[in-house]
C-alpha positions in Angstrom: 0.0 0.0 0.0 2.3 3.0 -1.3 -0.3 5.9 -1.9 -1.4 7.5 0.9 -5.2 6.8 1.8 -7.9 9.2 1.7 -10.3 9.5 4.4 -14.0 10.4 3.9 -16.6 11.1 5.7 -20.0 11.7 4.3 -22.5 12.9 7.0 -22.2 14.8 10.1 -22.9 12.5 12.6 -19.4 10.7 11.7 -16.9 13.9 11.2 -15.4 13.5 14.7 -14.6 10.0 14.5 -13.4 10.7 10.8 -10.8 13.5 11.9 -9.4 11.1 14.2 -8.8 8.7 11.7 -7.1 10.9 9.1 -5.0 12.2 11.8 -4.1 8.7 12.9 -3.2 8.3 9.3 -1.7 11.7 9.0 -4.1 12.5 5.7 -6.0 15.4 4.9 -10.0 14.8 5.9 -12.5 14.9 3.0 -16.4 15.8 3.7 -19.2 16.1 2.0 -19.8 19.9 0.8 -22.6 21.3 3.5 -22.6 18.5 5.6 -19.4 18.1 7.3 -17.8 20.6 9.3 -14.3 21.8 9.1 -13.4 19.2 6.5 -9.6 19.8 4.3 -11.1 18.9 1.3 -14.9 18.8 0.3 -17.0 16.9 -2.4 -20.7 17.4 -3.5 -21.1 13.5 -4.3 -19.8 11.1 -2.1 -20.3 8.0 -4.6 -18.3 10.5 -7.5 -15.7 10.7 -5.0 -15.2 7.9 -3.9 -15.2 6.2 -7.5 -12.4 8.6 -8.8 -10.1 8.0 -5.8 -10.5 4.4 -6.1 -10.0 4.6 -10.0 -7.0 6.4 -9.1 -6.0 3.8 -6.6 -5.7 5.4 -3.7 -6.6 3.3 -0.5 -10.4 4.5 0.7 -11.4 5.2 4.1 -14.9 5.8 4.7 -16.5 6.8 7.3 -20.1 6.0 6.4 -22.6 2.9 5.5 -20.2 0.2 3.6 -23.1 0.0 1.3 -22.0 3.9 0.0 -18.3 2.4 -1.2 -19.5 -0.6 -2.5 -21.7 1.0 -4.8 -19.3 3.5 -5.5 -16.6 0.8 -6.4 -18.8 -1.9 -7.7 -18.4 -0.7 -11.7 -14.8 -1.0 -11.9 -14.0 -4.0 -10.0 -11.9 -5.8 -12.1 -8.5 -7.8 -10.3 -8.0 -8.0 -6.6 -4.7 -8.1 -7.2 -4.3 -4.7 -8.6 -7.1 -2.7 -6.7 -6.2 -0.6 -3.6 -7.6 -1.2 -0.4 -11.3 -0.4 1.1 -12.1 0.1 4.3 -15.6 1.4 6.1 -15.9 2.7 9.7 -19.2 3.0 11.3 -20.2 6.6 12.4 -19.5 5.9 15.9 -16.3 4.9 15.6 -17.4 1.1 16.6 -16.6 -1.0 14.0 -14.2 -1.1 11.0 -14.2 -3.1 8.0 -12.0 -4.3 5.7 -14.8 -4.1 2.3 -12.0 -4.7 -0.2 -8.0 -5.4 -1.0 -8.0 -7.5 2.3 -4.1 -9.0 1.9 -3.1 -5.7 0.2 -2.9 -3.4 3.2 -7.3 -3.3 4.3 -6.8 -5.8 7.3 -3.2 -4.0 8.3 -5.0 -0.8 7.8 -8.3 -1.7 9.5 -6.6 -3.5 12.5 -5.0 -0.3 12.9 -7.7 2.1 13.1 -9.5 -0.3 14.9 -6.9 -0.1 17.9 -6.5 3.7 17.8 -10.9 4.1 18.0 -10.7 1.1 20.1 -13.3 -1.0 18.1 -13.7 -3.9 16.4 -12.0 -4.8 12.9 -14.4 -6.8 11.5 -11.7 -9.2 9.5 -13.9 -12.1 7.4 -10.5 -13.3 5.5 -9.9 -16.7 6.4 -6.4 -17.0 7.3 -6.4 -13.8 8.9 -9.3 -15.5 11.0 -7.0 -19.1 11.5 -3.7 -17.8 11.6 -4.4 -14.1 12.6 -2.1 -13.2 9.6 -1.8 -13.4 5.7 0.4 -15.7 4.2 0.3 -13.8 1.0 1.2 -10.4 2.4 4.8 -10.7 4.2 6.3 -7.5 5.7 8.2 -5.3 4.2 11.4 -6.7 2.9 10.8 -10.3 2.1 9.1 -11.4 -0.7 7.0 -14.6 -1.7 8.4 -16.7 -4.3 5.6 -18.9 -5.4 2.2 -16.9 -4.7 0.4 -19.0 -6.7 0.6 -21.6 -4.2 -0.9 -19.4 -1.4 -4.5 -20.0 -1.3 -3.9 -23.4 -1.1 -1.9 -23.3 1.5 -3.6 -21.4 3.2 -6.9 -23.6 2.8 -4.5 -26.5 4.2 -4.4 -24.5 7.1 -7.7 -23.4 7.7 -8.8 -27.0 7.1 -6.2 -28.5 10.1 -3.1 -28.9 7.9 -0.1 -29.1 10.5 2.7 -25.8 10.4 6.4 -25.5 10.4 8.9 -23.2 10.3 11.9 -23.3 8.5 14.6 -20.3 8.7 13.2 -17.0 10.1 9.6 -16.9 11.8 8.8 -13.5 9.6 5.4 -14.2 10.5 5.5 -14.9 14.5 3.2 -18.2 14.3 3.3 -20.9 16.5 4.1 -24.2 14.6 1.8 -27.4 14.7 1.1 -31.2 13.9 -1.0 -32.1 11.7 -1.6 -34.6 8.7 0.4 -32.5 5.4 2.2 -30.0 7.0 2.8 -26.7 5.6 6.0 -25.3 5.5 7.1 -21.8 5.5 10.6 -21.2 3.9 12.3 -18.3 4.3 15.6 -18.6 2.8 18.1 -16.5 0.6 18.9 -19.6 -1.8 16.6 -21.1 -4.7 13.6 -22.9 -3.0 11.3 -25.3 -4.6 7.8 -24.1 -3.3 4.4 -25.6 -3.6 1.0 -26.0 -2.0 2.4 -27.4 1.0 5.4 -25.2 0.8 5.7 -21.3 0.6 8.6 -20.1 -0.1 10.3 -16.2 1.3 13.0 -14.5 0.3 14.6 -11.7 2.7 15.6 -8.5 0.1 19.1 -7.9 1.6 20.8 -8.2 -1.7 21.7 -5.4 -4.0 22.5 -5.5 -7.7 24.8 -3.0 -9.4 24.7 -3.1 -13.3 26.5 -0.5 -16.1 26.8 -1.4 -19.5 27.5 0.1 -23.1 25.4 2.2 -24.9 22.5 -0.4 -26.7 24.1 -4.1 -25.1 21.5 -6.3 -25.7 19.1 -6.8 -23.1 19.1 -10.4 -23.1 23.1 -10.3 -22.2 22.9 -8.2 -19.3 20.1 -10.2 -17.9 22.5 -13.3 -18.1 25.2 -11.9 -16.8 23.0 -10.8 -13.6 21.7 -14.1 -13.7 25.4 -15.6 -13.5 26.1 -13.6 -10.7 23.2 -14.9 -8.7 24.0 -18.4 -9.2 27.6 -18.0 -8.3 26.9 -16.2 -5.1 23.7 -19.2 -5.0 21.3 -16.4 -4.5 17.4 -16.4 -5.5 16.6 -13.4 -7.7 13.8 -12.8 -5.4 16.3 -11.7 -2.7 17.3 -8.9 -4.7 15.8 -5.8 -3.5 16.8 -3.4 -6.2 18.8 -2.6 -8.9 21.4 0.5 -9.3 23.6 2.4 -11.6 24.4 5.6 -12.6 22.6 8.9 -13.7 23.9 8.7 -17.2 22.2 5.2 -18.1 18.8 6.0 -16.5 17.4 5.5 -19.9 19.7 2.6 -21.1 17.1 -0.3 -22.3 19.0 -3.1 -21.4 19.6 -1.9 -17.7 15.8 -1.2 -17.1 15.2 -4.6 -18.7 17.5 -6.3 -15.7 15.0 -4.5 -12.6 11.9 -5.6 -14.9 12.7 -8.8 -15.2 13.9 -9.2 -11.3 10.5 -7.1 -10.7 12.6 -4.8 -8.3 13.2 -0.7 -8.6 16.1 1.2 -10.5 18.0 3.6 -8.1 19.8 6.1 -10.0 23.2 7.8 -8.1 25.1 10.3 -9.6 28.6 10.1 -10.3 30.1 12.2 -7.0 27.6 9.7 -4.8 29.6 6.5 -6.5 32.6 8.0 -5.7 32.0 8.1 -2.4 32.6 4.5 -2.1 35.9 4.1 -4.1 38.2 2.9 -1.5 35.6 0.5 -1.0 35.8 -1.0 -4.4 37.2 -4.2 -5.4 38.2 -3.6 -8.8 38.3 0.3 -9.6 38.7 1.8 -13.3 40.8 4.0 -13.8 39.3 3.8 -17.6 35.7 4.3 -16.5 36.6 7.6 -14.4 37.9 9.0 -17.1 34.8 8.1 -19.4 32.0 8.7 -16.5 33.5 10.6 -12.9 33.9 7.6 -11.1 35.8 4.4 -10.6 33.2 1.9 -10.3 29.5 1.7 -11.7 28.4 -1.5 -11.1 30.6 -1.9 -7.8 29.7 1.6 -6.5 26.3 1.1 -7.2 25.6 -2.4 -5.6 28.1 -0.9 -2.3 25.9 2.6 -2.2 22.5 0.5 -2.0 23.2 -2.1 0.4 24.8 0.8 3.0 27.4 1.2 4.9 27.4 -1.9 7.0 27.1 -3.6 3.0 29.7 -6.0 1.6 30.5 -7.8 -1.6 29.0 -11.1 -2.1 30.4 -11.2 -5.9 32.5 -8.4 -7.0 32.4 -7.1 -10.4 31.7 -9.7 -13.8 31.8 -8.6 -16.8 30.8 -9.3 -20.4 31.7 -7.5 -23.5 29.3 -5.2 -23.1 28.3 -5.4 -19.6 29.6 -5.1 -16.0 27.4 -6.0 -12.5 28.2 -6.7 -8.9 26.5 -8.0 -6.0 26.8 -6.7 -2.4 24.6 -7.9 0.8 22.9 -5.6 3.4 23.5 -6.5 6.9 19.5 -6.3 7.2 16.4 -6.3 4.8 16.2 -3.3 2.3 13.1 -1.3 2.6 14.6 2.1 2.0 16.5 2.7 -1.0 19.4 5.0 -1.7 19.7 7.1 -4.7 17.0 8.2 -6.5 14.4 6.7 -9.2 14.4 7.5 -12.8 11.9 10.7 -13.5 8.5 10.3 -14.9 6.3 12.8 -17.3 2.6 11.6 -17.7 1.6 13.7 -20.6 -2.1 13.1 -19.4 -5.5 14.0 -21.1 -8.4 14.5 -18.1 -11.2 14.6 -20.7 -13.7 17.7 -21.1 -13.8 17.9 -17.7 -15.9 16.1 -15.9 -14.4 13.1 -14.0 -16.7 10.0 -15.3 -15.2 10.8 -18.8 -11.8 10.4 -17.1 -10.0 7.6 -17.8 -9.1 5.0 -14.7 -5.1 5.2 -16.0 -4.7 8.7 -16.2 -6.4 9.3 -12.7 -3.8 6.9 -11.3 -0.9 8.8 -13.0 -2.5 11.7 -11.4 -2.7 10.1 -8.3 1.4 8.9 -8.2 2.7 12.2 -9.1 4.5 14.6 -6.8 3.5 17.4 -9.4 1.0 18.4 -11.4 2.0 20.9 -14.3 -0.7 22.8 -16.5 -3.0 25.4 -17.1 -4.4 26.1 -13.9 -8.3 25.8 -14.9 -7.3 22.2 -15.8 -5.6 21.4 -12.8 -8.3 22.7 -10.8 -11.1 20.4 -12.8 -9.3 17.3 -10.7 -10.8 18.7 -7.7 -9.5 16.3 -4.8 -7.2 14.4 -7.0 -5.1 17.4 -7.3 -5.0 18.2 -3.3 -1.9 18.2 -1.7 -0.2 17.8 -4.6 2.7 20.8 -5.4 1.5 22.4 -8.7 2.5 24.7 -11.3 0.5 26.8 -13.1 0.8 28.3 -16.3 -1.0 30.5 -18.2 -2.7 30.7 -21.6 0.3 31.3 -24.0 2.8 29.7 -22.0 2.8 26.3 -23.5 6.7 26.2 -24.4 7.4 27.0 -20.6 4.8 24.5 -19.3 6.6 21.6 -21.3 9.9 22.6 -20.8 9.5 23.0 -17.0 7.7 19.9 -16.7 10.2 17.7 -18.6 13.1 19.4 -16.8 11.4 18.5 -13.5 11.0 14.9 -14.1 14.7 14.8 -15.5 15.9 15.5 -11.3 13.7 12.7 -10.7 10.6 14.1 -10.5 7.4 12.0 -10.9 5.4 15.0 -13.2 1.7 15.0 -14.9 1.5 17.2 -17.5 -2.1 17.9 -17.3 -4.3 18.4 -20.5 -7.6 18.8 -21.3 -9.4 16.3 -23.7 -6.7 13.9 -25.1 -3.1 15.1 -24.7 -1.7 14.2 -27.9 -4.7 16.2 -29.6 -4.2 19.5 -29.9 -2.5 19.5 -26.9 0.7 19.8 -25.2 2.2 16.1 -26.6 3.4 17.1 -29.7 5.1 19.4 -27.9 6.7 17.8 -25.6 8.2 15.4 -28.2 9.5 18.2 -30.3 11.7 19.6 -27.2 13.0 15.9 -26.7 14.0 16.0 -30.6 15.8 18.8 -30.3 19.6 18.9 -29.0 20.0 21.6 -25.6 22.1 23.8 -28.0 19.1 24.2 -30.0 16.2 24.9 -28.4 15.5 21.5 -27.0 15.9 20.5 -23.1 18.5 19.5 -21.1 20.0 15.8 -21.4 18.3 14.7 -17.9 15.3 15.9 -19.3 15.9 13.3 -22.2 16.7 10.5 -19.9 13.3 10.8 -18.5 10.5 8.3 -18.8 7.6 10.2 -20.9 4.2 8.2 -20.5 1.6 9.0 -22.6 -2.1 7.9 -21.6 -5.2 9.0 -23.6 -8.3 11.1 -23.2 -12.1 11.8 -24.5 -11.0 14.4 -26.9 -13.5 17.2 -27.3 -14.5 15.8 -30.7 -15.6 12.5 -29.2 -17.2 14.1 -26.4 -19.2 16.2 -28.7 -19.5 13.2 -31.1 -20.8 11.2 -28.4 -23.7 14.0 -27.1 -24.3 14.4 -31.0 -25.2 10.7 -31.6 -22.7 9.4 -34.6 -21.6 12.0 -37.0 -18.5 10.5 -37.0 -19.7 7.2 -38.8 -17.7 8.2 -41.9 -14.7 9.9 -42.5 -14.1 12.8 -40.9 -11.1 15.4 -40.1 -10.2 17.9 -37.4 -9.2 21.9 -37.9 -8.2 24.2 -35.9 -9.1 27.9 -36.6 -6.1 29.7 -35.0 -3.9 31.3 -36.3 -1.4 31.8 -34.0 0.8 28.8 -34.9 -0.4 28.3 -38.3 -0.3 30.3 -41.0 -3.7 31.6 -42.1 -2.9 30.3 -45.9 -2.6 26.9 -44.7 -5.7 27.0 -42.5 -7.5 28.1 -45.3 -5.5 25.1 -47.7 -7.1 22.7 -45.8 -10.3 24.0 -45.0 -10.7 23.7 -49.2 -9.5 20.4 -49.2 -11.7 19.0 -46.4 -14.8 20.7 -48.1 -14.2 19.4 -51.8 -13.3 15.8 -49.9 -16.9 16.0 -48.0 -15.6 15.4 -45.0 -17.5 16.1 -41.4 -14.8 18.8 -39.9 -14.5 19.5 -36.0 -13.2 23.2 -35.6 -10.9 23.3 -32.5 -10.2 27.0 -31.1 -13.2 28.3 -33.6 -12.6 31.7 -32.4 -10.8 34.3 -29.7 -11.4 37.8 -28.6 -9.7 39.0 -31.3 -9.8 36.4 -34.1 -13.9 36.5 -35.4 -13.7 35.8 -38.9 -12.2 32.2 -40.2 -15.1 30.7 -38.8 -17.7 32.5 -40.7 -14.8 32.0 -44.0 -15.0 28.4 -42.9 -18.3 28.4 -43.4 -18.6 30.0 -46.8 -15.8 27.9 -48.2 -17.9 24.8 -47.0 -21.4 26.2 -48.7 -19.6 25.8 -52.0 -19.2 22.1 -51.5 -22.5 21.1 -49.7 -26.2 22.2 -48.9 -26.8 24.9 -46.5 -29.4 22.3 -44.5 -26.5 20.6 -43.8 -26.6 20.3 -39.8 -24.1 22.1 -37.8 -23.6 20.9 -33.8 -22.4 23.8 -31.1 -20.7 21.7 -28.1 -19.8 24.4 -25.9 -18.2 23.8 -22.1 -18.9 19.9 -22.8 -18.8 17.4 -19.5 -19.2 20.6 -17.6 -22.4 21.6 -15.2 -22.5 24.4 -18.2 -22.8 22.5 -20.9 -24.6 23.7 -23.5 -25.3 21.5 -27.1 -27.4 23.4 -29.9 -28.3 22.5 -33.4 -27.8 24.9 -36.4 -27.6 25.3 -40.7 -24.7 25.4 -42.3 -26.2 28.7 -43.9 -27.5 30.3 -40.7 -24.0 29.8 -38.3 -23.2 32.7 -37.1 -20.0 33.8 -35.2 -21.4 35.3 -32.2 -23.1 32.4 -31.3 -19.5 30.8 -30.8 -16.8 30.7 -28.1 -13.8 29.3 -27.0 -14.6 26.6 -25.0 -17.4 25.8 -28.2 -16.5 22.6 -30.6 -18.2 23.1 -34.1 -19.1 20.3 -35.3 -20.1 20.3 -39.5 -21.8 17.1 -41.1 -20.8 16.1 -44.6 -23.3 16.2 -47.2 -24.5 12.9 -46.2 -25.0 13.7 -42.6 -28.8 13.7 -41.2 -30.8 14.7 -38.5 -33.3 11.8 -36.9 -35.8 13.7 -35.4 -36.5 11.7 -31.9 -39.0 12.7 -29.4 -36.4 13.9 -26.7 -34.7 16.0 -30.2 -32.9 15.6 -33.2 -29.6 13.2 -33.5 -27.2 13.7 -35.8 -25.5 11.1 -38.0 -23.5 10.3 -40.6 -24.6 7.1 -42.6 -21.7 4.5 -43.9 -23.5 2.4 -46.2 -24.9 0.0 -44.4 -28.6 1.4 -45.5 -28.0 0.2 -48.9 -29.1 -3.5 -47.4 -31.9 -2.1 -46.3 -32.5 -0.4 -49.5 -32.2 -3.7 -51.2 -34.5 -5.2 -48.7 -37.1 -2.4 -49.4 -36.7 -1.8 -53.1 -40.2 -1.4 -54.4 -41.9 -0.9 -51.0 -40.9 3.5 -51.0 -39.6 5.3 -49.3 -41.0 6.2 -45.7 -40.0 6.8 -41.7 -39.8 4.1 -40.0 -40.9 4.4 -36.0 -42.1 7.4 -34.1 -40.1 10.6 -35.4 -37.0 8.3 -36.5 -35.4 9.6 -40.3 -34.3 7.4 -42.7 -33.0 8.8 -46.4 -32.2 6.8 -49.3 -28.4 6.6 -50.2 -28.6 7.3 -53.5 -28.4 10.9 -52.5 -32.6 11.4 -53.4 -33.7 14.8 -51.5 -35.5 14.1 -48.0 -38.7 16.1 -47.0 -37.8 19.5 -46.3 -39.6 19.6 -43.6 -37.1 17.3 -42.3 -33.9 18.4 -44.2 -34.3 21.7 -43.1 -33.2 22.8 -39.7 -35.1 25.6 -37.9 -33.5 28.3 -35.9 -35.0 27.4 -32.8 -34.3 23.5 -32.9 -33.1 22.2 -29.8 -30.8 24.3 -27.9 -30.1 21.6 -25.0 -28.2 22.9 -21.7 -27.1 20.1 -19.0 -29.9 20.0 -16.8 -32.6 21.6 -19.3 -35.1 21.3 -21.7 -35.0 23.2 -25.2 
């Protein structure tokens, strides 16, 4: 359990015993807007809530009825394995239970609050309840070679099964007879487990790898692998992996910590040298190429401590060096520093159910968010706590730059976007300093050696695509009207060749303060290619409580009814209206109809069902009283009628 849990209460009548819980915890106390005095953070909905901090997977504390959280967590329940921790306390403070994530930190956690409130943790795991612990949840430090064989195990157990212990007693039990004993190994060698054998390795070993530019992955993974066997160590006693600043982004060496499922700990060149008198084999070659006598050495030496010690000194390949050094104890805090991370995120529109699960969990893991700030502050509690900074409209460049200079000291950054990142939006960006060399324009060579994630959004044209009904069923393209990157001439270029190609065109940044008049050129251009009944959709401030959809003409859109938070949205020539009874949806057909056609030849044309439009494909003019699109046609807001 690595994020920090959030702690909600949702009424009143359980603030006070919620306070004391988030202090316990040391975690700001969220409340329910109106309801719950003196609260650090407040939400209007505490099912929305609690949803987007799961989602994010943050561990959930709520004070409240358990039925609240389950029906808040219930749609994206997916694998226990991977789902953060859920745990209910009664308003009274009297009992707490462990709803979800039971062996991933809710029992621990529960147990916990339960002692501090004096209740009772209301624990329904099954070898929690025999054993009074979880055999598939060791502390911090060792880890459990053959998981797999857990649950049987621990249904041995439950169902008499004797217990023994041999090596360390991590777990404190008491060890019985019984008919097919289960055996708990904890050992630093390679174990054979099973279902009557579970096997634990204590992390004390640390793993120092360097290597040339591009070795092959599978090499140095071999070579590590070597080293292990010599010293007749189990790669699941390896806690983590280290090496220097400069190869944070070396393929090969990230390969080694993913396939030994352990962290990379970066130390710069100064903190290697540090150790040098304690290295076996220093390089006077690789201080003159890198600062410092030993990578691999230094690395494994300036992980494990000072109390550490060589258990196999430097091997090497062609291509590859690594070492192995021993901690006196069990590594749970690592020295150095982790390789940086940008999340070049897209948050959707705006509201949060149009967020995806991955990017609220980026969102959730970074020390920083970077953006505009009106974006930042659409994550609402997902953003608390969290340092920030904000940039203004017009200050794209320095947004990026910051941000990827940030995660190249090791930051863990979100670059936060609205819609999808990589859309109009700050990715393209950020890939274009990376391509550039520091002398040029670009960023610094940290920056480079940072890890850039990108995670998609609901871009605005889905979004409004999506409220529309399916305009994008055929091809379409995307424009944006400003002008401040791209030269008008081109604008206007492919504003002709999306109208003579018949395309449905989203218009991004339709207008400004001071730019009013490519849209209504747009416009014009496109009345040269197709009818003016061809239906226009106004998305403006979409996913927001403002939202506000509308239905126009091609010939009667007007400017003034446009803004910069507005998506226009312009059917093809084929695009139609069906008029339902709750209003007009627009789509644009592919050719599927022409079955039907075929189905119907001789019978006419006609609507089929109450209000629903159907229109031949071989481009025959429909009714106008249905072609034709009336001023005053819907004009929805969120919440609204016409």
């Amino acid at each position: 359990m690595s994020a920090a849990p959030v702690v909600m209460a949702v009424s009143g009548a359980g603030a006070g015993v919620a306070r004391r819980v988030a202090d316990l915890l040391g975690v700001p106390l969220a409340g329910r807007s109106g309801r719950v005095a003196g609260a650090d953070l407040v939400f209007d909905d505490a099912l929305v809530f609690a949803r987007d901090m799961f989602a994010a997977g943050r561990p959930l504390v709520g004070v409240c009825a358990s039925g609240i959280l389950i029906r808040a967590v219930a749609p994206l329940l997916s694998d226990k394995k991977a789902e953060p921790p859920v745990v209910s306390v009664s308003d009274d403070g009297a009992v707490v239970v462990p709803l979800l994530g039971g062996h991933r930190g809710a029992n621990r956690l529960a147990k916990e609050i339960a002692v501090a409130l004096e209740a009772v943790a209301a624990v329904t795991t099954a070898g929690d309840i025999a054993l009074g612990v979880a055999l598939d949840a060791p502390p911090a430090g060792y880890r459990l070679a053959n998981p797999g064989d857990a649950q049987a195990a621990m249904a041995a157990l439950v169902s008499g099964a004797g217990l023994s212990v041999v090596g360390e007693n991590v777990f404190g039990v008491v060890a019985r007879d019984g008919v097919d004993s289960v055996e708990l190994c904890v050992s630093e060698a390679p174990v054979t487990g099973g279902a009557r054998r579970l096997v634990y390795h204590p992390q004390r070993y640390c793993l120092g790898v360097g290597c040339a530019r591009g070795a092959a992955a599978d090499e140095v993974i071999a070579l590590a692998e070597r080293a292990l066997a010599e010293a007749g160590i189990a790669p699941g006693a390896v806690a983590a992996v280290g090496t220097i600043v400069l190869k944070a982004d070396e393929p090969a060496i990230l390969a080694v910590a993913a396939h030994l499922g352990v962290p990379l700990r970066l130390f710069e060149a100064e903190e290697l040298e540090a150790v040098v008198e304690r290295l076996a084999t220093p390089s006077e070659v690789v201080f003159a190429e890198v600062g410092c006598h030993g990578v691999s050495e230094g690395a494994a030496l300036c992980l494990a401590g000072d109390g550490g010690a060589f258990a196999v000194t430097k091997r090497k390949t062609a291509e590859a060096t690594c070492a192995l050094a021993v901690a006196p104890d069990v590594v749970t805090e690592f020295a150095g520093r982790a390789r940086g991370r940008l999340s070049v995120v897209g948050i959707g529109p705006g509201q949060s159910g149009w967020r995806t699960p991955e990017v609220s969990r980026l969102i959730a893991e970074a020390d920083e968010l970077v953006g505009y700030g009106l974006y930042i502050d659409l994550l609402g509690p997902l953003a608390a706590g969290k340092d920030r900074a904000d940039f203004p409209l017009g200050g794209e460049e320095d947004r990026c730059r910051y941000a990827l200079e940030r995660a190249g000291e090791g930051r863990n950054v979100a670059l936060v976007c609205s819609g999808d990142a990589g859309i109009y939006a700050m990715g393209a960006l950020v890939f274009e300093l990376l391509g550039r060399g520091d002398a040029i324009g670009g960023v610094s060579d940290a920056a480079r050696r940072a890890e850039v994630v990108c995670s998609p959004g609901v871009s605005a044209l889905q979004a409004a695509a999506a409220r529309a009904g399916a305009p994008l069923g055929h091809d379409f393209c995307a424009i944006s009207l400003s002008d401040l990157l791209t030269p008008r001439a081109d604008i206007l270029r492919r504003l002709r060749a999306a109208a003579e190609g018949d395309f449905v065109i989203a218009f991004y940044n339709p207008v400004s303060k001071t730019r009013r008049t490519l849209l209504a050129e747009a416009r014009d251009i496109l009345l040269q290619h197709r009818p003016g009944d061809t239906p226009v959709m106004l998305a403006t401030s979409l996913g927001r409580p403002e939202e506000h959809l509308r239905y126009r003409r091609l010939d009667q859109l007007e400017v003034d009814e446009v803004d910069m938070l507005t998506v226009v949205l312009v059917g093809s020539s084929n695009s139609r209206l069906a008029l339902l009874g709750e209003g007009p949806r627009m789509y644009t057909p592919r050719g599927y109809a022409r079955r039907i056609d075929g189905d119907l030849e001789g019978v006419g044309n006609r609507h089929v069902g109450a209000g629903a439009l159907w229109e031949p494909e071989d481009g025959g003019a429909a009714p106008a009283a249905l072609r034709a699109v009336p001023r005053d046609i819907l004009s929805k807001k969120k919440g609204g009628g016409a």
